[in-house]
C-alpha positions in Angstrom: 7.5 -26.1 -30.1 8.3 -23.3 -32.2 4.4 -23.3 -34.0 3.3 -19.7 -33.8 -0.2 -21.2 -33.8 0.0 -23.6 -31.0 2.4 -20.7 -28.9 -0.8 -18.4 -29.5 -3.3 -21.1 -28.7 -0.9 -22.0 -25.7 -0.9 -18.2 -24.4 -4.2 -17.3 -24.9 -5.4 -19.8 -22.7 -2.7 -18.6 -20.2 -3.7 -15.4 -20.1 -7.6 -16.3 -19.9 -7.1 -19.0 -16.9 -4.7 -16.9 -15.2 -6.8 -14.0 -15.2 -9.6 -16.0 -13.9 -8.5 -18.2 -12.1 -5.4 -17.1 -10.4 -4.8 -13.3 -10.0 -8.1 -12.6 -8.5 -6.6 -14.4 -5.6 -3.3 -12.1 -5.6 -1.4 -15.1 -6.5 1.5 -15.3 -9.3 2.1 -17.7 -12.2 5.7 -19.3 -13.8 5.8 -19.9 -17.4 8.1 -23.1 -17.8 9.1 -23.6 -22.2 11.1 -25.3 -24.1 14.4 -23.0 -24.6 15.9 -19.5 -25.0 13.8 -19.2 -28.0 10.7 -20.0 -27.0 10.9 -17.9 -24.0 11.2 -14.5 -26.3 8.2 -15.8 -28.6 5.7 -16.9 -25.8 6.6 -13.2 -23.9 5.7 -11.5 -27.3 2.6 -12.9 -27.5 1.8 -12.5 -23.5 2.5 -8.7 -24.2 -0.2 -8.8 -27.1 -2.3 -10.4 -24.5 -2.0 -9.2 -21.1 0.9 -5.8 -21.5 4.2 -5.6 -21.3 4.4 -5.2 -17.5 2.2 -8.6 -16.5 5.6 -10.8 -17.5 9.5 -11.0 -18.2 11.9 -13.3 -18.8 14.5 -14.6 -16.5 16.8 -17.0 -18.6 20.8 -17.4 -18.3 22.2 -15.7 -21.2 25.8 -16.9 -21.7 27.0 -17.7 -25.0 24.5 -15.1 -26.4 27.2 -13.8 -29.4 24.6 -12.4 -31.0 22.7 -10.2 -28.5 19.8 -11.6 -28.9 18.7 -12.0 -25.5 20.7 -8.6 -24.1 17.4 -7.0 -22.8 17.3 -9.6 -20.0 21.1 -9.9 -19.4 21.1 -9.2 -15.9 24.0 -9.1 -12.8 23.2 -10.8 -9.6 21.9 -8.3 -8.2 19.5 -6.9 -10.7 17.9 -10.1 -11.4 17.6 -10.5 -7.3 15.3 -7.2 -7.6 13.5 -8.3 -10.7 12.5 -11.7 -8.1 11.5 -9.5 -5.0 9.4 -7.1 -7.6 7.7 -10.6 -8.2 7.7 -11.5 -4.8 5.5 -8.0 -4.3 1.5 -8.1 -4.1 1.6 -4.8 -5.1 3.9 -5.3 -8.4 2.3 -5.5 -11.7 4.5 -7.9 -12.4 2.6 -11.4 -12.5 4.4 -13.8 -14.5 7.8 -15.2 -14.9 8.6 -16.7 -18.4 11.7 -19.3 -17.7 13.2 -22.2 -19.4 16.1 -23.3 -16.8 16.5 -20.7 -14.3 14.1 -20.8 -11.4 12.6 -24.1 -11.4 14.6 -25.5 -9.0 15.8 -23.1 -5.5 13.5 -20.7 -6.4 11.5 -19.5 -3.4 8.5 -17.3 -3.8 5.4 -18.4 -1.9 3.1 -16.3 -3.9 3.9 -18.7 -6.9 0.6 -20.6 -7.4 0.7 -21.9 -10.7 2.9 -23.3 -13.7 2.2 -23.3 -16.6 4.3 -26.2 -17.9 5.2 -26.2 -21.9 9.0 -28.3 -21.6 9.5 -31.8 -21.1 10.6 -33.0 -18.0 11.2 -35.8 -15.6 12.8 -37.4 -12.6 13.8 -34.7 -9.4 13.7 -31.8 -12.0 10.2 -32.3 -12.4 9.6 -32.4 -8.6 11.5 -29.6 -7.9 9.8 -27.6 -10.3 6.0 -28.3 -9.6 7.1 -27.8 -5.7 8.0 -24.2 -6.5 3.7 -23.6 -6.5 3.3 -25.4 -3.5 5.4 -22.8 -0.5 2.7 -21.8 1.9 1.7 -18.2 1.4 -2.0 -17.5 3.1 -4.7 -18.7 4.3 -6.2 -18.9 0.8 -3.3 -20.8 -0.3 -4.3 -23.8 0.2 -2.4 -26.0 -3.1 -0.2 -25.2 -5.9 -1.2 -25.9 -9.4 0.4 -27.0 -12.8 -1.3 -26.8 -15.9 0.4 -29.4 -18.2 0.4 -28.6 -22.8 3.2 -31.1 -22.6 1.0 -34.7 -21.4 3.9 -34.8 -18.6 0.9 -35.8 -16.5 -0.7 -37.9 -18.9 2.0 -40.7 -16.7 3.5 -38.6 -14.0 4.0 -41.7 -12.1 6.4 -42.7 -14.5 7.9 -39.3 -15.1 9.0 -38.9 -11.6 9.6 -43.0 -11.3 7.3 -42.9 -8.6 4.3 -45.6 -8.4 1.1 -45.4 -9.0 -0.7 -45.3 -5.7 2.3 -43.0 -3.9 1.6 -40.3 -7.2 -2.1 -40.1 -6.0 -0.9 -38.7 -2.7 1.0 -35.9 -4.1 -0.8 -35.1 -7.2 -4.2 -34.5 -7.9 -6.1 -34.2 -11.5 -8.5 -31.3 -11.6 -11.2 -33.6 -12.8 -10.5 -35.8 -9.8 -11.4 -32.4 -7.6 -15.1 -32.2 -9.5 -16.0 -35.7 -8.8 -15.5 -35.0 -5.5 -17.7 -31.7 -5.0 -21.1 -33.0 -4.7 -20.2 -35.4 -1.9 -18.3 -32.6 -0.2 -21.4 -31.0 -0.7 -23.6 -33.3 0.9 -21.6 -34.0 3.7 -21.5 -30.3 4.6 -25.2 -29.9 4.2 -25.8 -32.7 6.4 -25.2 -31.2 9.6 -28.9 -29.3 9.2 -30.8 -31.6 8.3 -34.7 -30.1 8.3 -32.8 -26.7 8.3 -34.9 -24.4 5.5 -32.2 -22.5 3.5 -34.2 -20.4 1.8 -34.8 -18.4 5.2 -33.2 -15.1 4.9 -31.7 -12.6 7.6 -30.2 -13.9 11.1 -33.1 -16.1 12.0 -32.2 -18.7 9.1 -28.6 -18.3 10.7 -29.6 -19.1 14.2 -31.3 -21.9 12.9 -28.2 -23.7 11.2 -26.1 -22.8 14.4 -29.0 -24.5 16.5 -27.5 -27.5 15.0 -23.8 -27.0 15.8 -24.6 -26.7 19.8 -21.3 -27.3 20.8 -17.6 -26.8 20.0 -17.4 -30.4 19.2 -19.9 -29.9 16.2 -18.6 -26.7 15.3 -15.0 -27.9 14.7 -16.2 -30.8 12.7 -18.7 -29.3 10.5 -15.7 -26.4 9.6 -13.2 -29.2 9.5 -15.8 -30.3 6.8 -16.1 -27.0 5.1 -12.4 -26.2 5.1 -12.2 -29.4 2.7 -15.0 -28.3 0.0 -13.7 -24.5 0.8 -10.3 -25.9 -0.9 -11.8 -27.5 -3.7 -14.0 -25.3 -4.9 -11.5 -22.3 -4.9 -9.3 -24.8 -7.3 -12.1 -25.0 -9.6 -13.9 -21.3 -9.6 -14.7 -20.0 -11.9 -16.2 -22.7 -13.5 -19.6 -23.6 -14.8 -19.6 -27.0 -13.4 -20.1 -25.6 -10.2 -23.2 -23.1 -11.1 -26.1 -26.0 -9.8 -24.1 -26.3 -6.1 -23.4 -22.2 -5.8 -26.8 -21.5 -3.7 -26.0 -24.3 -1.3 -22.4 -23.4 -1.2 -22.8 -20.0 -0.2 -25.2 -21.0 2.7 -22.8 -23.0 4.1 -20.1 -20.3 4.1 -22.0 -17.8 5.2 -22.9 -20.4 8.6 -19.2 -20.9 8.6 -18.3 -17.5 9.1 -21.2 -17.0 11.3 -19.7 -19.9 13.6 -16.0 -19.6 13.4 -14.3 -18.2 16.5 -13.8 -14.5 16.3 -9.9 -14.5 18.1 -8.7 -16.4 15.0 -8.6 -19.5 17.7 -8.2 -23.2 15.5 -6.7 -21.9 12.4 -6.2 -25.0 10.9 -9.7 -25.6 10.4 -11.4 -21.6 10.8 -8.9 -19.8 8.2 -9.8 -17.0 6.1 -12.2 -18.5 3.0 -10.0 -17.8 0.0 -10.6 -14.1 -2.4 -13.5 -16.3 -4.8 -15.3 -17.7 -1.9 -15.5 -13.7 -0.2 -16.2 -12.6 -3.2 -19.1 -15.2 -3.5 -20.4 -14.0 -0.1 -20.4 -10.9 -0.1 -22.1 -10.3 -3.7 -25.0 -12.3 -2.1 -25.0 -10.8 1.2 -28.2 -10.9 2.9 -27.8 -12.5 6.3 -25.1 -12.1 9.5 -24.7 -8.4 8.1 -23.9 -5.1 11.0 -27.6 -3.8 11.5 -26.7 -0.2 12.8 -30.3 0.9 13.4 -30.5 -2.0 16.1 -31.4 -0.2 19.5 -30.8 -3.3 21.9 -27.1 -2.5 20.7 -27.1 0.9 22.1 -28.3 0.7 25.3 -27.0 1.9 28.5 -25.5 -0.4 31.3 -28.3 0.8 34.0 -30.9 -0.1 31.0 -29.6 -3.7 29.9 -31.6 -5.4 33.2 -34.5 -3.2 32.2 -34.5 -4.8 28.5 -33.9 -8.5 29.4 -36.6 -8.5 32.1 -38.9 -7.7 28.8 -37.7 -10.7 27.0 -39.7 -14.0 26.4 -36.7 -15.5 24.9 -33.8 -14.7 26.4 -31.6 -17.6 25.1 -33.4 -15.9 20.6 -32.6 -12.7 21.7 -28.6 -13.7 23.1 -28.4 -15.4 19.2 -29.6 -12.6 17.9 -27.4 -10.0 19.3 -24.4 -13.1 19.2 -25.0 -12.7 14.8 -25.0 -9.2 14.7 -21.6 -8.6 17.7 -19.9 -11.6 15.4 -20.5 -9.4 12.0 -18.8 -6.4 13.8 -15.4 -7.5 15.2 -15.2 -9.4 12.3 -15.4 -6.3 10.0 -12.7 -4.8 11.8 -10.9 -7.7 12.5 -7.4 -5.9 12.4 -8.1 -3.5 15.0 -6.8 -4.1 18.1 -9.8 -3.3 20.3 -11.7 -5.5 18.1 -9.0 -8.3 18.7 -9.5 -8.2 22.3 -13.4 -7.9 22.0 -13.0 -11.2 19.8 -10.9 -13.3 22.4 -13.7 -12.0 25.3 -16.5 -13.2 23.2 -14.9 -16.8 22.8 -14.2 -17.1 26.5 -17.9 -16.2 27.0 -19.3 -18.4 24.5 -17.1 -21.4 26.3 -18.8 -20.4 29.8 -21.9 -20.1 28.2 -21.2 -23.8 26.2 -20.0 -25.0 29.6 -23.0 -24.6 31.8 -21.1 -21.7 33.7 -23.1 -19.0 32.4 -27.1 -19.1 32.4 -28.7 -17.9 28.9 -30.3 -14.7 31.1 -26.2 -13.7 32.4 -25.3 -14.4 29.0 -27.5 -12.0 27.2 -26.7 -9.3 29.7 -22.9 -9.8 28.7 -23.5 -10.1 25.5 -25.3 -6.9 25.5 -22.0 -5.5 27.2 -19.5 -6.5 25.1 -21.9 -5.3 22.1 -22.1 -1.7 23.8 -18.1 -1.9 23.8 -18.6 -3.2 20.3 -20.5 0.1 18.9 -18.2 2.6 21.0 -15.3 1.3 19.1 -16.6 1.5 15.7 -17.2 5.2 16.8 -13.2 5.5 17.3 -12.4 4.0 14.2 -11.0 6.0 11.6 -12.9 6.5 8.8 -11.4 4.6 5.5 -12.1 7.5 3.1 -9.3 9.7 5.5 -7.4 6.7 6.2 -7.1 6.6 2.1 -6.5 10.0 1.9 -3.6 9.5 3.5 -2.1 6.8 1.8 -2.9 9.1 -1.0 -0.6 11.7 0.4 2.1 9.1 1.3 2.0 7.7 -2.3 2.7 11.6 -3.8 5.4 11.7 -1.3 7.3 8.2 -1.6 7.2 8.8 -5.7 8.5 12.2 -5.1 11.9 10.5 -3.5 12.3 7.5 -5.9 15.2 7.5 -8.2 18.1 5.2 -9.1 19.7 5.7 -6.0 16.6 4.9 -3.9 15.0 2.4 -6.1 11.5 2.9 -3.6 9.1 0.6 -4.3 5.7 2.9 -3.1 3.0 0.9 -2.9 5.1 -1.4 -0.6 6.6 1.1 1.3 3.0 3.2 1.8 1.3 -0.2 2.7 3.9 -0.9 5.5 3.7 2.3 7.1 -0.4 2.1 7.0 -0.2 -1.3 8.4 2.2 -0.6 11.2 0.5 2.6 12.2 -2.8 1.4 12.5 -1.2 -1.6 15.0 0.2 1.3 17.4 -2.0 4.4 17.0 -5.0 4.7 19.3 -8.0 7.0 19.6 -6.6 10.8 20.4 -3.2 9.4 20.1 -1.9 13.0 18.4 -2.5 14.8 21.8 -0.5 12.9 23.9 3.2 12.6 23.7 3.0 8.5 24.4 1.2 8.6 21.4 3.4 10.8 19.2 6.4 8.8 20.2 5.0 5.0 19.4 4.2 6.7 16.4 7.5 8.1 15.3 9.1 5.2 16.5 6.9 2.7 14.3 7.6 4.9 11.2 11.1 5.5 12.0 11.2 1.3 11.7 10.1 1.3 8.2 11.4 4.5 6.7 14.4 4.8 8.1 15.4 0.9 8.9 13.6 -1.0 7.0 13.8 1.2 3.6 17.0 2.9 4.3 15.2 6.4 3.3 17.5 8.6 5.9 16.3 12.0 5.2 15.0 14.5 8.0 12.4 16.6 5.7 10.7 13.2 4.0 10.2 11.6 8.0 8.6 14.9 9.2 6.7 15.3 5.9 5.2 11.5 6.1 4.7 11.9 10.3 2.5 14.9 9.0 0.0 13.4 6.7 -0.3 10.4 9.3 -1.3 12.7 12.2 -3.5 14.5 10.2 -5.4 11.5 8.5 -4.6 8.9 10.8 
């Protein structure tokens, strides 16, 4: 246990899968070892390996005659602020380096991983590999333990569970890759005769040609949802470079297809950081086209428009791909909410036989006017990030060790709560000003305890200038 050579080996592989495989997620990893000892050696070589400010130790350190473990002798308190620093998105701190402490009570949902190194068995054990499994997102969709012990070499055994009941609870990562290419297939399956290599939102409307109905949506994204989850607990890895082209097809026709009021999350949730990042890297279809004219037209001009159409029911797909793309690109905005819900209750009339393909263009074509008018109101993100800019200066101008400000947190509340209540020309109207206020008042006085006159007005400032 104590082998500097098999404690390197041990961390650099740490360090390389969590950086892989974990953080670009915005998860968090616990480091589980043998004893007091071991927990001072592995965070020296983590240092060497990912900085000083990616880990620390939280160990109980009575007994210690010596002062060998005084850096992390902490009161009650202090460690409870070392845990919510963890807790934090926003913290650099990513991993937790423990022998005892934590691995049993500990609750922190954006624990995804341990990284086991300490014999263990029996409701310990349980306990401890639970800790990963809290639900945190939508991405979230597992926990994960990586075992250098061989724990799971007989897990069954370990937790005196049998065989077939283990199988239920835990599964081996190479169980997960046997899997993939019949996940893959089954997906696939819903088009057949469906040409993937077609590009652009004809090659889209032909894969949703073949989900006609609600009925065939949900059960080709109930489908998806179960290869989405497996292939996020495997990327990156090379075994799944042959089934990437197919893989981002099919996501691409999910988020095409998945209701835009967030409707059914339990089988449309969000696709996970690797699979977006998959996506968007090889974006070439469902994408905003603002050139498009039909999207621009005037109410008095849509009857005009669709009396020139030879394909009323191509064109309503067409502008249905592109109006999707928008509200889901501003998916927190408000307007863009209720634009979502009014295009699912269409798409049900229209599904329903209540609403002709010619009425459903023509309020399609509405709803996309509404669509365009409110990306116009939208503030820009470079002045939006000007002024979380100016709030960062601010906040770090007023932390100190009696208000231990944490300003990435604090600056990311206030831009999400203000964007929820602000509206377009909301500075020149007092209603405005005041659900303003109030909002801010909620997280800097209330929620952050930051009682002081000059650092409100300064903060309301920057927000009605950039906001």
């Amino acid at each position: 246990m104590y082998d500097p050579k098999r404690i390197h080996k041990v961390c650099a592989h740490i360090a390389r899968h969590f950086t892989e495989k974990v953080k670009p997620n915005g998860y968090k990893g616990q480091v589980v070892v043998y004893d007091r000892e071991c927990c001072l050696k592995y965070k020296e070589e983590l240092d060497k390996l990912l900085g000083t400010k990616a880990s620390t130790i939280v160990m109980d350190t009575n007994d210690d005659k010596q002062d060998k473990y005084k850096l992390y002798r902490r009161s009650k308190d202090e460690e409870a602020k070392v845990l919510d620093r963890f807790r934090d998105p926003h913290d650099p701190l990513q991993l937790v380096i423990v022998t005892s402490k934590l691995l049993t009570g500990f609750d922190a949902p954006i624990l995804q991983v341990m990284y086991l190194d300490k014999p263990m068995k029996d409701h310990t054990l349980l306990q401890a590999i639970c800790r990963t499994n809290r639900t945190y997102d939508e991405g979230k969709t597992s926990g994960l333990i990586v075992d250098y012990i061989g724990i799971f070499d007989n897990v069954a055994k370990a937790l005196n569970f049998d065989e077939a009941g283990m199988k239920k609870i835990v599964t081996n990562i190479e169980e997960v890759k046997k899997k993939v290419p019949a996940l893959l297939k089954k997906c696939l399956s819903y088009f057949m005769g469906v040409d993937r290599t077609v590009d652009g939102w004809e090659g889209l409307m032909a894969a949703q040609e073949c989900l006609p109905t609600s009925r065939e949506k949900d059960e080709f994204g109930a489908d998806y949802r179960v290869l989405n989850r497996a292939w996020n607990a495997l990327s990156p890895d090379p075994f799944l470079t042959p089934f990437q082209l197919d893989y981002v097809w099919l996501s691409k026709v999910y988020e095409s297809v998945k209701p835009t009021n967030n409707s059914g999350g339990l089988i449309w949730a969000a696709l996970g950081a690797k699979t977006l990042e998959l996506v968007h890297s090889n974006l070439d279809i469902g994408q905003v086209h603002d050139n498009m004219e039909i999207l621009t037209l005037d109410a008095e001009l849509i009857d005009e428009f669709i009396s020139k159409q030879q394909d009323a029911k191509k064109m309503a797909k067409k502008v249905e791909i592109d109006l999707v793309a928008r509200i889901q690109r501003h998916g927190d905005d408000p307007k863009f909410v209720k634009l979502g819900d009014r295009l699912e209750k269409l798409r049900e009339q229209h599904e329903q036989g209540l609403v002709n393909s010619i009425e459903f263009l023509k309020l399609l074509l509405e709803l996309a006017r509404e669509a365009v008018q409110a990306e116009r109101e939208v503030v820009p993100e470079d002045e939006i990030d000007k002024g979380k800019a100016a709030l960062t200066e601010l906040f770090d101008g007023v932390k100190n060790d009696n208000t231990p400000v944490i300003v990435e947190r604090i600056v990311t509340d206030i831009d999400s709560i203000v964007k929820i209540v602000r509206f377009d020309g909301w500075q020149a109207t007092n209603t405005g000003r005041q659900e303003v206020k109030k909002a801010l008042r909620s997280v800097v006085w209330v929620k952050y305890k930051i009682k002081d006159k000059e650092v409100f007005d300064k903060a309301y400032g920057y927000i009605e200038q950039y906001y």
